[in-house]
PDB file of N, H, CA, C and O in Angstrom:
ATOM      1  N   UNK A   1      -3.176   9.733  -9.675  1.00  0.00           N
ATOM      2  CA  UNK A   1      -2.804   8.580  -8.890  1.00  0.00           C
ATOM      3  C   UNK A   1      -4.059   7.893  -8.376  1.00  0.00           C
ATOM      4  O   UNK A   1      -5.081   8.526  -8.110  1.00  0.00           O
ATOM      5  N   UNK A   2      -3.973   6.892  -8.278  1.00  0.00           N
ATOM      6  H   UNK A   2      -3.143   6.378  -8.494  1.00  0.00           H
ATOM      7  CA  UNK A   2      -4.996   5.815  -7.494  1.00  0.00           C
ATOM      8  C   UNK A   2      -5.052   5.441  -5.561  1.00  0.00           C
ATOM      9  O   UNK A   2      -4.013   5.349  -4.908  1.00  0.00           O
ATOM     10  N   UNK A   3      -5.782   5.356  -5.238  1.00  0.00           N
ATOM     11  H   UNK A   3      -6.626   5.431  -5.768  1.00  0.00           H
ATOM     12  CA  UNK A   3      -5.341   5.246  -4.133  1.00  0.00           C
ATOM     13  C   UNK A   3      -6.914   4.491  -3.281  1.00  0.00           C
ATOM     14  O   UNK A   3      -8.018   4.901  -3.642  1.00  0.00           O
ATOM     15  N   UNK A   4      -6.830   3.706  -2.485  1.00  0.00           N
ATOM     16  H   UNK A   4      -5.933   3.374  -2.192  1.00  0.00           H
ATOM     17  CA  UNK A   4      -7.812   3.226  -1.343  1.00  0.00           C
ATOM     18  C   UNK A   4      -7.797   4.328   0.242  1.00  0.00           C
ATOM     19  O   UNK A   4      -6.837   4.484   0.997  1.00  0.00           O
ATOM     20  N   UNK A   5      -8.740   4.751   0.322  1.00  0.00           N
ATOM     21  H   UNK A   5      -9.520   4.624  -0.291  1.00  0.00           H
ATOM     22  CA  UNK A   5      -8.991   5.299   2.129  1.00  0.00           C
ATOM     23  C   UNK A   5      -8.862   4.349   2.690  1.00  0.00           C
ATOM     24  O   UNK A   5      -9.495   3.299   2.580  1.00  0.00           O
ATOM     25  N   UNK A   6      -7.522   4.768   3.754  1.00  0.00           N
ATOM     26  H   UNK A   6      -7.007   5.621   3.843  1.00  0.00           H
ATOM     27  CA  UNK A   6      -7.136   4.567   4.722  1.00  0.00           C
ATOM     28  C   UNK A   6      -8.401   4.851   6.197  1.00  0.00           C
ATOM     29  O   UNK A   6      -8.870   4.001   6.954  1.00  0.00           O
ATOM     30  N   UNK A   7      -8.557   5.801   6.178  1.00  0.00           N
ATOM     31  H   UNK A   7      -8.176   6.492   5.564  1.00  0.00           H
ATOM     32  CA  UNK A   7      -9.528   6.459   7.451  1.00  0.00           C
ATOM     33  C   UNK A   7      -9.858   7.783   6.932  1.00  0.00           C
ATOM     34  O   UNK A   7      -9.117   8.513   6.273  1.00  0.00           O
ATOM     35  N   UNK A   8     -10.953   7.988   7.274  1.00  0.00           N
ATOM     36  H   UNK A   8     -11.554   7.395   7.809  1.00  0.00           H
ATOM     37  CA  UNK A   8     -11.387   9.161   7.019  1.00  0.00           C
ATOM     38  C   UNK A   8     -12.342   9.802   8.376  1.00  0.00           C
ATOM     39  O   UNK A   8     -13.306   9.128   8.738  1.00  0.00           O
ATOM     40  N   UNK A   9     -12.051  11.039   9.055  1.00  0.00           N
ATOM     41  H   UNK A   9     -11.268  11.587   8.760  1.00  0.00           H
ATOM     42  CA  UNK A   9     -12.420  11.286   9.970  1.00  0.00           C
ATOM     43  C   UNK A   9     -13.580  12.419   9.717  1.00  0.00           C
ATOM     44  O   UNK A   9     -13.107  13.498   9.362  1.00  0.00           O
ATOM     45  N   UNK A  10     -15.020  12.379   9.833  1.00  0.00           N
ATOM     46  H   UNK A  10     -15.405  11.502  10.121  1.00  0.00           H
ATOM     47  CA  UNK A  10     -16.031  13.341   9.303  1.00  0.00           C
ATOM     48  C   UNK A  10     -16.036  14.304  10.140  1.00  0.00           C
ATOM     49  O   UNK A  10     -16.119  15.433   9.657  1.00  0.00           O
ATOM     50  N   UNK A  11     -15.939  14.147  11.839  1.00  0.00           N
ATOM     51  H   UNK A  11     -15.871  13.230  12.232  1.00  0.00           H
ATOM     52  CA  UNK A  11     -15.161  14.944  12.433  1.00  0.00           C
ATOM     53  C   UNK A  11     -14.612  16.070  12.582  1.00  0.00           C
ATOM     54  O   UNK A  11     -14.987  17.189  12.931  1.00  0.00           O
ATOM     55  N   UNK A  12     -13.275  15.407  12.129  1.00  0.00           N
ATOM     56  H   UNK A  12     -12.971  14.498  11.845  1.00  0.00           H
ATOM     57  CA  UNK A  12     -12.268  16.253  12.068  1.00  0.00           C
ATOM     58  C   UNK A  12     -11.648  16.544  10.813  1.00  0.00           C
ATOM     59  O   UNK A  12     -10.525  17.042  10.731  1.00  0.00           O
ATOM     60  N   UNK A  13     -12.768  16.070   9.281  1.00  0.00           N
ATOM     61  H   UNK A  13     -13.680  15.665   9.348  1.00  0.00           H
ATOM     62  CA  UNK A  13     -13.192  17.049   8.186  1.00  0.00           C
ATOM     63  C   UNK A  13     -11.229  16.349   7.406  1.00  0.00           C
ATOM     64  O   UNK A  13     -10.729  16.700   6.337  1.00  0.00           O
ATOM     65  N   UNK A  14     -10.662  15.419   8.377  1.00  0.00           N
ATOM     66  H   UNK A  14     -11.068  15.134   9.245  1.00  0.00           H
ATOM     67  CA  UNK A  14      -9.556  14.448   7.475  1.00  0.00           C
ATOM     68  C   UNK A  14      -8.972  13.460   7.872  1.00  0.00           C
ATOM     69  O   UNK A  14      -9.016  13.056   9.034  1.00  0.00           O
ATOM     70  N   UNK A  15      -8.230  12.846   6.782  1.00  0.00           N
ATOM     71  H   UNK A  15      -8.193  13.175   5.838  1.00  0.00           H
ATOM     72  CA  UNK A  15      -7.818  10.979   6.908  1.00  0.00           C
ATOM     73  C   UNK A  15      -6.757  11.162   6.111  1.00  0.00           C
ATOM     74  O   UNK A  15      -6.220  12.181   5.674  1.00  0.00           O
ATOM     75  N   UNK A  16      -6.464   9.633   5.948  1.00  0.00           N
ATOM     76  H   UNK A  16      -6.900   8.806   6.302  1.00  0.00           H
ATOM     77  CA  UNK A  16      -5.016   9.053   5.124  1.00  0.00           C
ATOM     78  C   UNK A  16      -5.694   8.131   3.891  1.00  0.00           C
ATOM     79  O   UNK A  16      -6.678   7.396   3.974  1.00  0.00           O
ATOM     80  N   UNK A  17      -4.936   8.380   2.844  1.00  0.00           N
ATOM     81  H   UNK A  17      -4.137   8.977   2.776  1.00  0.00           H
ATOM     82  CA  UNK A  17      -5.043   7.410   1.475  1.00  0.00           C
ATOM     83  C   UNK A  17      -3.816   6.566   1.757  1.00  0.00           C
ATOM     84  O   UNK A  17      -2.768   6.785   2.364  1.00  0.00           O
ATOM     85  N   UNK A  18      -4.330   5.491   1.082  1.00  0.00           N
ATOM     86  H   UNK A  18      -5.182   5.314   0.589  1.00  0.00           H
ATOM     87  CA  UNK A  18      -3.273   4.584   1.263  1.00  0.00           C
ATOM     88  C   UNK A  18      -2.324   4.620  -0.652  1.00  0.00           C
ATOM     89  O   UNK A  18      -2.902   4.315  -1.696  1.00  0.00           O
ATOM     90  N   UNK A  19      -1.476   4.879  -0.591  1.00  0.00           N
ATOM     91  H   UNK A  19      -1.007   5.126   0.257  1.00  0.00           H
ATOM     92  CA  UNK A  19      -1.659   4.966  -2.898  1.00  0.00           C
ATOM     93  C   UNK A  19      -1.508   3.670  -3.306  1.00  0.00           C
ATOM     94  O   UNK A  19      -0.752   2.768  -2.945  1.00  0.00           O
ATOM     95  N   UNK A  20      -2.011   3.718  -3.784  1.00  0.00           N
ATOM     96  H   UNK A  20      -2.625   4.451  -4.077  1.00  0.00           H
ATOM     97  CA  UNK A  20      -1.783   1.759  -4.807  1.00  0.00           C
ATOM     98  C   UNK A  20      -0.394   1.584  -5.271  1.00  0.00           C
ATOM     99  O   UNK A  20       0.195   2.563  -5.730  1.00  0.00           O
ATOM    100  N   UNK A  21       0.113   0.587  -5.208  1.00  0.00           N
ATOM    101  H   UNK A  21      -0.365  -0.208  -4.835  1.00  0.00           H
ATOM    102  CA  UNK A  21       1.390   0.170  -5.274  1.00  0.00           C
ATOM    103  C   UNK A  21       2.201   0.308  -4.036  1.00  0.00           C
ATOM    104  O   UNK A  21       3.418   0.184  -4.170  1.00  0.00           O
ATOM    105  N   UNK A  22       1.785   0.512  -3.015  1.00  0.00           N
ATOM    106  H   UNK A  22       0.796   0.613  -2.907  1.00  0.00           H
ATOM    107  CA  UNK A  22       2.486   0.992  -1.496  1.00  0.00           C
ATOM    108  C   UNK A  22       3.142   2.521  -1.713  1.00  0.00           C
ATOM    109  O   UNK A  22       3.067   3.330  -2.638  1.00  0.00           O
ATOM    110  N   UNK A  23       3.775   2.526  -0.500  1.00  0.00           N
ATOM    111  H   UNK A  23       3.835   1.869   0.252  1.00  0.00           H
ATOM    112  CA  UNK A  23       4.143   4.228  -0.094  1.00  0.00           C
ATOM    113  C   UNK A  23       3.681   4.443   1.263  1.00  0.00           C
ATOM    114  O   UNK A  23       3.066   3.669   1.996  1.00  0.00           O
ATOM    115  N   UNK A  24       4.098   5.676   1.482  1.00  0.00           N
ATOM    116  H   UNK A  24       4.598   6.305   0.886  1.00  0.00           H
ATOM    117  CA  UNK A  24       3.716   6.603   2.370  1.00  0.00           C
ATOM    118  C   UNK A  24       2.560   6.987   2.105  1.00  0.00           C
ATOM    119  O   UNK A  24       2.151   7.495   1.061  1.00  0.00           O
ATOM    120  N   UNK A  25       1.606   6.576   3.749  1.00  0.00           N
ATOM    121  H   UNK A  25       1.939   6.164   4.597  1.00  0.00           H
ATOM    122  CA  UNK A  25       0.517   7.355   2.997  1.00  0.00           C
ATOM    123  C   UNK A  25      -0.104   8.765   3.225  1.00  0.00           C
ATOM    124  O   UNK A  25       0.308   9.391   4.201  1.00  0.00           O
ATOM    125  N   UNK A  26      -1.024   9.314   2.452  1.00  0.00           N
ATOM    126  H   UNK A  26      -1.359   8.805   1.659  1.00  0.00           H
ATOM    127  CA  UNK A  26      -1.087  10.870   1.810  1.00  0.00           C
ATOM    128  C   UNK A  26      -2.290  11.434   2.729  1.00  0.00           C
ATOM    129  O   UNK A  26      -3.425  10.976   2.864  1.00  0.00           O
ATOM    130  N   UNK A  27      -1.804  12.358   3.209  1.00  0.00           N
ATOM    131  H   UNK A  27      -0.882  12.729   3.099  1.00  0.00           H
ATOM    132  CA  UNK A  27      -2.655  13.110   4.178  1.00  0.00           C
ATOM    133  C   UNK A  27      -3.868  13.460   3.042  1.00  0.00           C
ATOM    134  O   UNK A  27      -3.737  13.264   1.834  1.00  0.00           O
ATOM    135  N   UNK A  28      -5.206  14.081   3.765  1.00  0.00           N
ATOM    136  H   UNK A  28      -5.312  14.240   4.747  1.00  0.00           H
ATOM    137  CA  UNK A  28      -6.120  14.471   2.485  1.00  0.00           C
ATOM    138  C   UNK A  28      -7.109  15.176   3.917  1.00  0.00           C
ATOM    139  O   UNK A  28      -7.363  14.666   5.008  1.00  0.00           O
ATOM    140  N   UNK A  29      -7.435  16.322   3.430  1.00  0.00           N
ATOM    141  H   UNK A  29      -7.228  16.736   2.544  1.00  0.00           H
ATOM    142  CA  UNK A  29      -8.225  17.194   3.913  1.00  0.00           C
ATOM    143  C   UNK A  29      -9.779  17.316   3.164  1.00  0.00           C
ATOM    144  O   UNK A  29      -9.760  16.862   2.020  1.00  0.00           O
ATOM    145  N   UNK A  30     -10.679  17.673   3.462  1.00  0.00           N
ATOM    146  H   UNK A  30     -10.694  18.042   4.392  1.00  0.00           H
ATOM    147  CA  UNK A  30     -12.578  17.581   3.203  1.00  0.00           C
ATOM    148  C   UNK A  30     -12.090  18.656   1.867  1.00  0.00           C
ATOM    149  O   UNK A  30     -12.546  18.600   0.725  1.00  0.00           O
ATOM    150  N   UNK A  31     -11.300  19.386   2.246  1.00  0.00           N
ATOM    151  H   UNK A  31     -10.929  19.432   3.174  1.00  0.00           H
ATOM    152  CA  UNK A  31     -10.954  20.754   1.192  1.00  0.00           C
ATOM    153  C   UNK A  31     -10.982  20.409  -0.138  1.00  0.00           C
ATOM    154  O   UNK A  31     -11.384  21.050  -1.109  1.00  0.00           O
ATOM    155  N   UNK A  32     -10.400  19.077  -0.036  1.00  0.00           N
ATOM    156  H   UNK A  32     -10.073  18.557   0.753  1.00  0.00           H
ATOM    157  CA  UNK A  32      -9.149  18.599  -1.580  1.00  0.00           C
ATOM    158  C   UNK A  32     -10.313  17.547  -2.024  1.00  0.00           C
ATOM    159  O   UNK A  32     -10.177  17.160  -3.185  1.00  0.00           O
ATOM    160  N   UNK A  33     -11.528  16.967  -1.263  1.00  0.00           N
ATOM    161  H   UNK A  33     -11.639  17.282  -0.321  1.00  0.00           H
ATOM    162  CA  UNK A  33     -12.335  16.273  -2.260  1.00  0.00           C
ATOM    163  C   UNK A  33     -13.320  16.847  -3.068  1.00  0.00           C
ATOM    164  O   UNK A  33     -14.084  17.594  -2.457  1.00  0.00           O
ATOM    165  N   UNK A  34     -13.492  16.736  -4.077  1.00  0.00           N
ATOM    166  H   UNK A  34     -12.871  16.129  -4.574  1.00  0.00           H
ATOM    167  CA  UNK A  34     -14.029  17.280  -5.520  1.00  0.00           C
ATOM    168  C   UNK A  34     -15.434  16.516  -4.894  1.00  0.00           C
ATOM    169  O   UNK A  34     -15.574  15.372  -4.462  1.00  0.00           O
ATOM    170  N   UNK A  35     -16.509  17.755  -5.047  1.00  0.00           N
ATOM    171  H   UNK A  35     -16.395  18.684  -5.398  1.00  0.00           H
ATOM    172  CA  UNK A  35     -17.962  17.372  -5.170  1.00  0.00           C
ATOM    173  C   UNK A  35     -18.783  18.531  -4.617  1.00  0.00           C
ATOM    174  O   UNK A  35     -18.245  19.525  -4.130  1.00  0.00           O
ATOM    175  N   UNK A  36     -19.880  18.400  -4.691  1.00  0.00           N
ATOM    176  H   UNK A  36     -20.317  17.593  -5.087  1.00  0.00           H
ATOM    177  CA  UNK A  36     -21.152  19.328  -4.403  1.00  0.00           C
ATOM    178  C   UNK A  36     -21.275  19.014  -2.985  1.00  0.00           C
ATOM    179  O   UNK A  36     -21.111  17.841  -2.650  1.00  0.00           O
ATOM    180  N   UNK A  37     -21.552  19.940  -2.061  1.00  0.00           N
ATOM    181  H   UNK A  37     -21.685  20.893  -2.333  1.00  0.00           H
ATOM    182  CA  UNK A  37     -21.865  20.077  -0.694  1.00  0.00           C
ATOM    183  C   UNK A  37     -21.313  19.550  -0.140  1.00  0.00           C
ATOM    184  O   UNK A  37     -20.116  19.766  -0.330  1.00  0.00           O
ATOM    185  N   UNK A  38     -21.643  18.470   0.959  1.00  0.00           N
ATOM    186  H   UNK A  38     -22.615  18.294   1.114  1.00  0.00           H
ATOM    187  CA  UNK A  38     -20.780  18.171   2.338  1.00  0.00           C
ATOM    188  C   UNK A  38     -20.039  16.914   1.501  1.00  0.00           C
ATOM    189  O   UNK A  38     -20.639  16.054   0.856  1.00  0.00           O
ATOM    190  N   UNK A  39     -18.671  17.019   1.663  1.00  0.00           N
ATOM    191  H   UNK A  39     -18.184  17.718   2.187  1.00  0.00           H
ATOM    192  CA  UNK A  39     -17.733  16.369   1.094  1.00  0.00           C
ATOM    193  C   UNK A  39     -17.063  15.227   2.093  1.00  0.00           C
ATOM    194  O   UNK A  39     -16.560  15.522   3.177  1.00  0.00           O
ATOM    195  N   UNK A  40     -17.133  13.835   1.548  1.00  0.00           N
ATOM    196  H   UNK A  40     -17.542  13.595   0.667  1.00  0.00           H
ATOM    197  CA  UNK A  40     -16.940  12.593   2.699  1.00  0.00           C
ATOM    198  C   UNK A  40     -16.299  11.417   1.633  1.00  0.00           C
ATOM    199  O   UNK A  40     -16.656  11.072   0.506  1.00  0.00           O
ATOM    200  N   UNK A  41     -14.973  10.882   2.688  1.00  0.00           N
ATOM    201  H   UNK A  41     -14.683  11.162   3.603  1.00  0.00           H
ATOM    202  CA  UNK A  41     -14.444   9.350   2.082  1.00  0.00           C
ATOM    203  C   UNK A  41     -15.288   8.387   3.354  1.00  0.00           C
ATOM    204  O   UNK A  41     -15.460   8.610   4.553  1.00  0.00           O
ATOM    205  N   UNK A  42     -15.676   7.310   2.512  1.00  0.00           N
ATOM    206  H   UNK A  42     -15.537   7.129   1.538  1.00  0.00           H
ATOM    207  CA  UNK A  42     -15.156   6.537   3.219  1.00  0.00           C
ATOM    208  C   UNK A  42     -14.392   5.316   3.535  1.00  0.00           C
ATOM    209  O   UNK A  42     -14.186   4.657   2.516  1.00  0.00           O
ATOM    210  N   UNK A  43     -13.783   4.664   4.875  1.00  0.00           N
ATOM    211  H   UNK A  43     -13.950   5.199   5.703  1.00  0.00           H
ATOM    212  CA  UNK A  43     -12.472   3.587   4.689  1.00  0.00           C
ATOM    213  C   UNK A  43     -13.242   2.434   3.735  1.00  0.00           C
ATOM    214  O   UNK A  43     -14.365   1.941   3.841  1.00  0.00           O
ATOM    215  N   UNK A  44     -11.885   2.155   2.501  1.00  0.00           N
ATOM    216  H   UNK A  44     -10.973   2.555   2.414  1.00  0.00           H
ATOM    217  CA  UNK A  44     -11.744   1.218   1.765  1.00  0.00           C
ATOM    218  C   UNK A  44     -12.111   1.921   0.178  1.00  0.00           C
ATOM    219  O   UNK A  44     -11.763   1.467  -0.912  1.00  0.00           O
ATOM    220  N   UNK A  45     -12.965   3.231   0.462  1.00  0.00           N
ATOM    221  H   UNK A  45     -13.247   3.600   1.348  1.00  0.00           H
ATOM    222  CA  UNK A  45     -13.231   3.649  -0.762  1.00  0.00           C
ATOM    223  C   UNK A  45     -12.073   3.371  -1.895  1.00  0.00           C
ATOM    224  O   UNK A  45     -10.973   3.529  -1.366  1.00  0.00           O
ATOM    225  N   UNK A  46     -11.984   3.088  -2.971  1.00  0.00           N
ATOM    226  H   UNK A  46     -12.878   2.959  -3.401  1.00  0.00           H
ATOM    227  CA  UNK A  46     -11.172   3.518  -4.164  1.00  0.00           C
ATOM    228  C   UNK A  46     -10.905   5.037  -4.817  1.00  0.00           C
ATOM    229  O   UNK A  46     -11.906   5.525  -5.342  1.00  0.00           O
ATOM    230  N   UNK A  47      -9.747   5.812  -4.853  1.00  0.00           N
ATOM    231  H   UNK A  47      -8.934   5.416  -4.427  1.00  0.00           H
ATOM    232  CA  UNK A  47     -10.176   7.444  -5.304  1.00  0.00           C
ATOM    233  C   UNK A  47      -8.846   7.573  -6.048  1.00  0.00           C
ATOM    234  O   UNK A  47      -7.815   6.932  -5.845  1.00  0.00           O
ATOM    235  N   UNK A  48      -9.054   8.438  -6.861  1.00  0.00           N
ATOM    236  H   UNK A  48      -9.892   8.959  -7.026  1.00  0.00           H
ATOM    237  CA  UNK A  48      -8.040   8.648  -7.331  1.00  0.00           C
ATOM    238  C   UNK A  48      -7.755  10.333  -6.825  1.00  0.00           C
ATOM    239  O   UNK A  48      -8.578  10.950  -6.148  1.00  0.00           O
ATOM    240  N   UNK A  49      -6.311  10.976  -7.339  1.00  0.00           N
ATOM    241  H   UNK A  49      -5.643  10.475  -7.889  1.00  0.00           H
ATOM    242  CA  UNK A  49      -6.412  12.074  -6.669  1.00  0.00           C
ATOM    243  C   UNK A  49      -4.975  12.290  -7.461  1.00  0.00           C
ATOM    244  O   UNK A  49      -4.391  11.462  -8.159  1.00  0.00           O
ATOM    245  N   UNK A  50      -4.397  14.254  -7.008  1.00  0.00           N
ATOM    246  H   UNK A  50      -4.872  14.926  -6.440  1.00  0.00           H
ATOM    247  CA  UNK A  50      -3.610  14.502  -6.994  1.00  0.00           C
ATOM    248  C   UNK A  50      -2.670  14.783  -5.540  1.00  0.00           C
ATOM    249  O   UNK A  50      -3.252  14.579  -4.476  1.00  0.00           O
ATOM    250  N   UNK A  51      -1.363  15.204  -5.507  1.00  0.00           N
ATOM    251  H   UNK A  51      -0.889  15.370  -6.372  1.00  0.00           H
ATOM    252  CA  UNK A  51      -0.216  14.709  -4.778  1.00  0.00           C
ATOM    253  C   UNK A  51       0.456  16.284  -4.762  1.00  0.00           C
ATOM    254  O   UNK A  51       1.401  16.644  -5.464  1.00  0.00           O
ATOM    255  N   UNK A  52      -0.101  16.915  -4.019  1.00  0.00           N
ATOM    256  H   UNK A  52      -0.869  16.623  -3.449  1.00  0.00           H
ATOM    257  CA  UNK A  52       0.318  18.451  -4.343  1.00  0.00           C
ATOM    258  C   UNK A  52       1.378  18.417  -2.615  1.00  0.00           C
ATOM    259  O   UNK A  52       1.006  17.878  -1.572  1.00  0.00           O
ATOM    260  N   UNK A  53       2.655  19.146  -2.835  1.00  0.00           N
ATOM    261  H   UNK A  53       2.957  19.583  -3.682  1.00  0.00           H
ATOM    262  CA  UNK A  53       3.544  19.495  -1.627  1.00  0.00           C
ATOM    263  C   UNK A  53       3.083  20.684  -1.186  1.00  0.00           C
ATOM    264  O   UNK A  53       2.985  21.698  -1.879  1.00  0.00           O
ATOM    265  N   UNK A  54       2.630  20.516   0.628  1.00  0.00           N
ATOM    266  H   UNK A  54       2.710  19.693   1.190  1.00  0.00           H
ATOM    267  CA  UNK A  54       2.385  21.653   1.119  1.00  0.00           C
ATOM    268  C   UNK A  54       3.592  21.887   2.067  1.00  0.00           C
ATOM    269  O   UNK A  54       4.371  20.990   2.390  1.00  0.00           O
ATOM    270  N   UNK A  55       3.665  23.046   2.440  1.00  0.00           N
ATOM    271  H   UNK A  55       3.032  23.774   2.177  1.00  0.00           H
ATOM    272  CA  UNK A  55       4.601  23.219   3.797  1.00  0.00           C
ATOM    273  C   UNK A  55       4.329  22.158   5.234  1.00  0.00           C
ATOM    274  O   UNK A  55       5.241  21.996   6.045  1.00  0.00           O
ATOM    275  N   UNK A  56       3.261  21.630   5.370  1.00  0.00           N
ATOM    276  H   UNK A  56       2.520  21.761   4.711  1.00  0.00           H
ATOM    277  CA  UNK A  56       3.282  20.804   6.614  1.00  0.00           C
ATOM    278  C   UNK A  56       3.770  18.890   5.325  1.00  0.00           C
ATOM    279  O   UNK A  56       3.574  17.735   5.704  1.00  0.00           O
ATOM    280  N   UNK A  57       4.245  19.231   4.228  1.00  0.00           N
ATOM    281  H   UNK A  57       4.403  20.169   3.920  1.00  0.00           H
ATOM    282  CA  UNK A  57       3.638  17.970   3.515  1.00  0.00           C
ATOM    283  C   UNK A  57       2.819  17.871   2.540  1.00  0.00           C
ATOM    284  O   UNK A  57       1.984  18.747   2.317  1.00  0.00           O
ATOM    285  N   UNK A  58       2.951  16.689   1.752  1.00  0.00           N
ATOM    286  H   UNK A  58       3.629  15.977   1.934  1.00  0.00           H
ATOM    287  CA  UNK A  58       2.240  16.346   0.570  1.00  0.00           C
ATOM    288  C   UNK A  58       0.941  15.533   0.948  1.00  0.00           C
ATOM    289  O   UNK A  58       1.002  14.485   1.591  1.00  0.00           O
ATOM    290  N   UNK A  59      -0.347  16.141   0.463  1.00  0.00           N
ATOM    291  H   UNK A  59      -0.397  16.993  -0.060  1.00  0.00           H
ATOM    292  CA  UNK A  59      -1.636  16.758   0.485  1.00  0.00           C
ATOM    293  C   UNK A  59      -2.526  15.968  -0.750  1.00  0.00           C
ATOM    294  O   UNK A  59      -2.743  16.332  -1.905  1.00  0.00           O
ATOM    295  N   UNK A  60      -2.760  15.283  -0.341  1.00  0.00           N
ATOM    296  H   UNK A  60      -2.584  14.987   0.598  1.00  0.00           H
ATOM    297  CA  UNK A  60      -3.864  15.000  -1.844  1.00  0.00           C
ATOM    298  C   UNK A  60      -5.053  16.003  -1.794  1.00  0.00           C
ATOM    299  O   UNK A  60      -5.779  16.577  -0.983  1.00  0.00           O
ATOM    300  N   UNK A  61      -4.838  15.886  -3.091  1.00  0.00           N
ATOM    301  H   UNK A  61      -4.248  15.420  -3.751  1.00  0.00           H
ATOM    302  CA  UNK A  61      -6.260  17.283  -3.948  1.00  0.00           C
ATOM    303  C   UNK A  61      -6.977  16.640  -4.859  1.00  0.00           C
ATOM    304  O   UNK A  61      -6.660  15.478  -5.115  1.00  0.00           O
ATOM    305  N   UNK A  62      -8.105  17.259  -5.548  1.00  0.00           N
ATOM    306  H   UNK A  62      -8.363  18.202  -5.339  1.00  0.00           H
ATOM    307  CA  UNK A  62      -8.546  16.536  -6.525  1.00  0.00           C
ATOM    308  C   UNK A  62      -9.247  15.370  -6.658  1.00  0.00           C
ATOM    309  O   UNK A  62      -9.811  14.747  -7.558  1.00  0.00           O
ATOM    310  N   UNK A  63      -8.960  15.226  -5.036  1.00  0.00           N
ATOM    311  H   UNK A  63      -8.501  15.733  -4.305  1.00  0.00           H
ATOM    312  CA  UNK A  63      -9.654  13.691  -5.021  1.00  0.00           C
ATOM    313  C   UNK A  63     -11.787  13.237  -5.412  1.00  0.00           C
ATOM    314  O   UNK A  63     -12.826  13.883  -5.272  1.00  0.00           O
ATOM    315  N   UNK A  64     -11.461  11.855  -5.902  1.00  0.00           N
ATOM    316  H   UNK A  64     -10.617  11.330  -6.015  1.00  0.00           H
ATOM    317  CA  UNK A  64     -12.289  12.003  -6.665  1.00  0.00           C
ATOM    318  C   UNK A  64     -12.999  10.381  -6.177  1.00  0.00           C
ATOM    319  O   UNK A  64     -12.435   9.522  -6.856  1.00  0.00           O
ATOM    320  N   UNK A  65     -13.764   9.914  -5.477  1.00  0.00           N
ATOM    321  H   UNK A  65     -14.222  10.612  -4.926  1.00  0.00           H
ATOM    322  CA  UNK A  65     -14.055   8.405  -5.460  1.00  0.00           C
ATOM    323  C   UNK A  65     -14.235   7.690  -7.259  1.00  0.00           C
ATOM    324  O   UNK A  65     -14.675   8.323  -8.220  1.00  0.00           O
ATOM    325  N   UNK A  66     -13.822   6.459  -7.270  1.00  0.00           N
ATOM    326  H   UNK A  66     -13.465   5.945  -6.490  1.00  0.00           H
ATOM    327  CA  UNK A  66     -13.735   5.779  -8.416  1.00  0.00           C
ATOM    328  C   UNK A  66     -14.825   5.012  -8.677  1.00  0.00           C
ATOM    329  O   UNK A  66     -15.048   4.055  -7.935  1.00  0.00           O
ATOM    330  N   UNK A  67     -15.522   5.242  -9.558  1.00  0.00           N
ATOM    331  H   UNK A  67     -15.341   6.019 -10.160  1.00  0.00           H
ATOM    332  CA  UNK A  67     -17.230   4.335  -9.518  1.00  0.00           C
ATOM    333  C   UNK A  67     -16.923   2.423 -10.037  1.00  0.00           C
ATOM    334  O   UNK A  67     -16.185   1.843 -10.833  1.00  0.00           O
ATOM    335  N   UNK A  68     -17.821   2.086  -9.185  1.00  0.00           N
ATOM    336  H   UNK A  68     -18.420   2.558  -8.538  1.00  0.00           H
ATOM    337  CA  UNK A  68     -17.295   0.528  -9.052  1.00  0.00           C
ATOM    338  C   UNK A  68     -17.834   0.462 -10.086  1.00  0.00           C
ATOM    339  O   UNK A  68     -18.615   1.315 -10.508  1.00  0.00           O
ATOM    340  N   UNK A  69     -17.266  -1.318 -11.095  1.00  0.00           N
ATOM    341  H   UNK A  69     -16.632  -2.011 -10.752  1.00  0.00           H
ATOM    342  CA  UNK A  69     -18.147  -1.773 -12.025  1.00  0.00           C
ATOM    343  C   UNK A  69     -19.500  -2.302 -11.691  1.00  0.00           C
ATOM    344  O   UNK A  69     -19.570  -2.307 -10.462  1.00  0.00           O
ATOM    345  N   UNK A  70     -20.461  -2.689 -12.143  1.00  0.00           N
ATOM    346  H   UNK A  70     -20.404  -2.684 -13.141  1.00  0.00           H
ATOM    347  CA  UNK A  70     -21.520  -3.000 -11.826  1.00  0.00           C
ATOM    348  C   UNK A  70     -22.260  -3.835 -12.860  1.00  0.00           C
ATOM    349  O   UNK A  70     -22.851  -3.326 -13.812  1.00  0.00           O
ATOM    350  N   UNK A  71     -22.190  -5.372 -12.586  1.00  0.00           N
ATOM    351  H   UNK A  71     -21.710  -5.786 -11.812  1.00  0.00           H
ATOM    352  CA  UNK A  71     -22.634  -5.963 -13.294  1.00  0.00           C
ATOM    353  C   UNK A  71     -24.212  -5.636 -14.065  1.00  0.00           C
ATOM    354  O   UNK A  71     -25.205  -5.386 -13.382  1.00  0.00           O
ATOM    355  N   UNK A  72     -24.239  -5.681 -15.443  1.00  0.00           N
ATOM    356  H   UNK A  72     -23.432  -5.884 -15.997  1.00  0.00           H
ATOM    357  CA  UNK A  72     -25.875  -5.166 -16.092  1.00  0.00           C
ATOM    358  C   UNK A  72     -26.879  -6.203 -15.928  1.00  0.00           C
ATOM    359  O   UNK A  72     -28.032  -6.012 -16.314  1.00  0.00           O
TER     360      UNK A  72
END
């Protein structure tokens, strides 16, 4: 799935995705972003991710920021 950050709290290590096309949006924990060392969104980023159901709720995982185009 695709999705834009909502907020991301460095904090308190989580935030909300907003998913593209509207919805509810998806809780996401520091846990569930994919990368090397200290792991950070930030608001407006583009990411894509997965949509896994936890007992408090559905959890994005996997998440991944989306690399902008960049004119050559």
């Amino acid at each position: 799935m695709k999705g834009t950050v909502k907020w991301f709290s460095r904090v308190k290590g989580y935030g909300f995705i907003a998913p593209e096309g509207g919805g509810k949006e998806i809780f996401v924990h520091f846990s569930g972003i994919e990368g090397e060392g200290y792991r950070n969104l930030e608001e407006g980023q583009q990411v894509t991710y997965r949509v896994e159901d936890t007992p408090k709720g559905p959890q994005a995982v996997e998440v991944r920021a989306m690399m902008e185009d960049k004119p050559a």
